[in-house]
C-alpha positions in Angstrom: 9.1 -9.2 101.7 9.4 -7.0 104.9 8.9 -3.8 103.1 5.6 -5.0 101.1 4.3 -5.9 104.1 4.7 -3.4 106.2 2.9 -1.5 103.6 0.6 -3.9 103.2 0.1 -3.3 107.2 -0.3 0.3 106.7 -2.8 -0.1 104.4 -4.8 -2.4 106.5 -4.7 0.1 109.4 -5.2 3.2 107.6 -8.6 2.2 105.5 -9.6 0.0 108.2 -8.1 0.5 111.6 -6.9 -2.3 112.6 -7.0 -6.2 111.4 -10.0 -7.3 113.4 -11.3 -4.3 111.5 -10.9 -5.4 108.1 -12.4 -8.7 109.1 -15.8 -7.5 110.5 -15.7 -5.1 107.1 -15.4 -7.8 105.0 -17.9 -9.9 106.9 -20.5 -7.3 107.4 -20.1 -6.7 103.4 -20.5 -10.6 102.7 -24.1 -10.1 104.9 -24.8 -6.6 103.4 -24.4 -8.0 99.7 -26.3 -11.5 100.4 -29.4 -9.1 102.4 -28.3 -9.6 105.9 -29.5 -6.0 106.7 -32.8 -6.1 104.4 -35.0 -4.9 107.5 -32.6 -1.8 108.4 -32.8 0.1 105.0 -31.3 3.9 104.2 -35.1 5.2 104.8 -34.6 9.1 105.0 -35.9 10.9 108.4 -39.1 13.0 108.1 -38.6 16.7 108.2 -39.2 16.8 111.7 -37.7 13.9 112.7 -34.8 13.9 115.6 -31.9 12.0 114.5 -30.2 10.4 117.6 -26.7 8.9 116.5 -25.5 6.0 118.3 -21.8 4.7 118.8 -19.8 2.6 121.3 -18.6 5.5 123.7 -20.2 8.6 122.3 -16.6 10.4 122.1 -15.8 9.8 118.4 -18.2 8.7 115.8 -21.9 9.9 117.4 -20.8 13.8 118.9 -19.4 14.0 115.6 -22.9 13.0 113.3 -24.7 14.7 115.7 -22.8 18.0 115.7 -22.6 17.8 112.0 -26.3 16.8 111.4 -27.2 20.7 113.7 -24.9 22.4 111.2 -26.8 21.2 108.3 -29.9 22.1 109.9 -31.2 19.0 111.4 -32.6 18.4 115.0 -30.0 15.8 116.6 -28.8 13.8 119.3 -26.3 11.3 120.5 -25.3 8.3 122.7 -23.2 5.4 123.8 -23.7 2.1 124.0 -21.1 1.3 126.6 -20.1 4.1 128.1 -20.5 6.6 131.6 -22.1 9.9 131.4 -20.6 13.2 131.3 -17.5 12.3 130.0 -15.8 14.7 127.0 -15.8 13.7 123.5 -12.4 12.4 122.0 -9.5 15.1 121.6 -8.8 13.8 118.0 -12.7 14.3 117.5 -12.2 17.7 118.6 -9.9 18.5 116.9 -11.0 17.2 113.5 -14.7 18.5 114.2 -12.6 22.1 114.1 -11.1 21.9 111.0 -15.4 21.7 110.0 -15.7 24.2 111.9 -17.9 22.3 114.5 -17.4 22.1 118.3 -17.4 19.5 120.3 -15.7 21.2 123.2 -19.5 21.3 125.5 -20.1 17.4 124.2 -20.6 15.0 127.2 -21.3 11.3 126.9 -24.6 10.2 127.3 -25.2 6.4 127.6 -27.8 5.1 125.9 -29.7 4.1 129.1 -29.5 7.5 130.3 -31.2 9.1 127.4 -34.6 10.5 126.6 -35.8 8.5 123.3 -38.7 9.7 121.4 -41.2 7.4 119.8 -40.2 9.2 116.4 -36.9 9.0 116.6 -34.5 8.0 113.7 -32.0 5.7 115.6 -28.9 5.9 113.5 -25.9 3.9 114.3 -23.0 2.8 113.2 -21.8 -0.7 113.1 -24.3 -3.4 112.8 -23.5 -5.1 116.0 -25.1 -1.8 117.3 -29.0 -2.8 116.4 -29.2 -5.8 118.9 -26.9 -3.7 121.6 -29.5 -1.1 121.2 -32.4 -3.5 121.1 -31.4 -5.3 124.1 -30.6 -2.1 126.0 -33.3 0.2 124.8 -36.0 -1.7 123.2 -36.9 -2.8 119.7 -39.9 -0.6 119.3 -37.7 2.5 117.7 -36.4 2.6 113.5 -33.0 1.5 112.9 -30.9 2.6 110.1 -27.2 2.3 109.8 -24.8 4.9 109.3 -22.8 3.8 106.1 -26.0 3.0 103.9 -26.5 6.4 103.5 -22.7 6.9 102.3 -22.4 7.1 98.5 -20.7 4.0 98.5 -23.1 2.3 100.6 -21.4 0.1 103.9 -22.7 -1.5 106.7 -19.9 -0.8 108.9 -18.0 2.3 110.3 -15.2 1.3 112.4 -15.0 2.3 115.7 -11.6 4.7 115.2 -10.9 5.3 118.8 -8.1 3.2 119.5 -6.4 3.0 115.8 -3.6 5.5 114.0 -4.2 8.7 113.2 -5.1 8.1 109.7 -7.8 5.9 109.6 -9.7 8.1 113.0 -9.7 10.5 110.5 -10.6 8.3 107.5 -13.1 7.5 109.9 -14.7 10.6 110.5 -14.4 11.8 107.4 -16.9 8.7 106.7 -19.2 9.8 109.3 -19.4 13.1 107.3 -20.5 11.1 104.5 -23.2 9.0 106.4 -24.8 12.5 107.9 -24.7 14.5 104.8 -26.5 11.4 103.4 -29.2 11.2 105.9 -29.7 14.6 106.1 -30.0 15.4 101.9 
């Protein structure tokens, strides 16, 4: 019984970070599949269009999109919802945003009340608990999408990977990979 669960456990953490994790999946999945996120749809950015990537902290998830985005030729941005400015992005971002030959060794935090937003931005994020944060914070007058519709097996909800195991940060930015190359085909 031990060993099936602790591979059971392993399993949990590794595709979804953490319990609480696979909870809010599941949930957000439920409310994706009954239309919960109807108003928020994958609508791809004009050609022109800035793409400004939100996350919690702007260390893992956002540097990474936004990094990624520039490589494939996209004008792009990033922030945090709770975080300080100036801070460095994640080591374990930096060091997976290497092996894509991206740098985030010059990436600094921004917090979202801190940045510059344009009327015509493309507000990406990546959890839906992230739309009313950034509403409340920000304003509602900017387009929403989330991050993990544009994946090519469409989710609502990419974990926040900063304080899980080693395999799902990098399941997890592997996902962000997805979302960008999906908002940006």
């Amino acid at each position: 019984m031990r060993k099936g669960g602790s591979r059971l456990n392993r399993l949990v953490y590794e595709r979804f970070g953490s319990r609480s994790g696979f909870v809010l999946f599941l949930g957000y999945w439920f409310l994706a599949n009954i239309g919960g996120f109807r108003q928020f749809p994958p609508v791809r950015p004009q050609q022109n269009q800035r793409l400004v990537f939100v996350c919690n902290g702007n260390i893992c998830r956002s540097p990474l999109a936004e990094v990624y985005a520039r490589s494939l030729g996209r004008e792009a941005a990033s922030c945090g919802l709770n975080c300080g400015d100036g801070n460095p992005a994640d080591p374990r971002a930096k060091d997976f945003a290497k092996q894509y030959q991206l740098d985030l060794e010059h990436h600094r935090t921004t917090n979202a009340k801190s940045f510059s937003f344009r009327p015509d931005d493309l507000v990406v994020v990546m959890e839906p608990s992230h739309i009313a944060s950034f509403q409340r914070i920000v304003g509602d007058h900017h387009h929403i999408v989330l991050a993990g519709s544009f994946c090519q097996r469409p989710r609502p909800y990419i974990h926040d990977p900063y304080n899980c195991c080693t395999g799902f940060f990098e399941n997890c930015e592997r996902q962000v990979l997805e979302a960008v190359r999906g908002v940006c085909a």
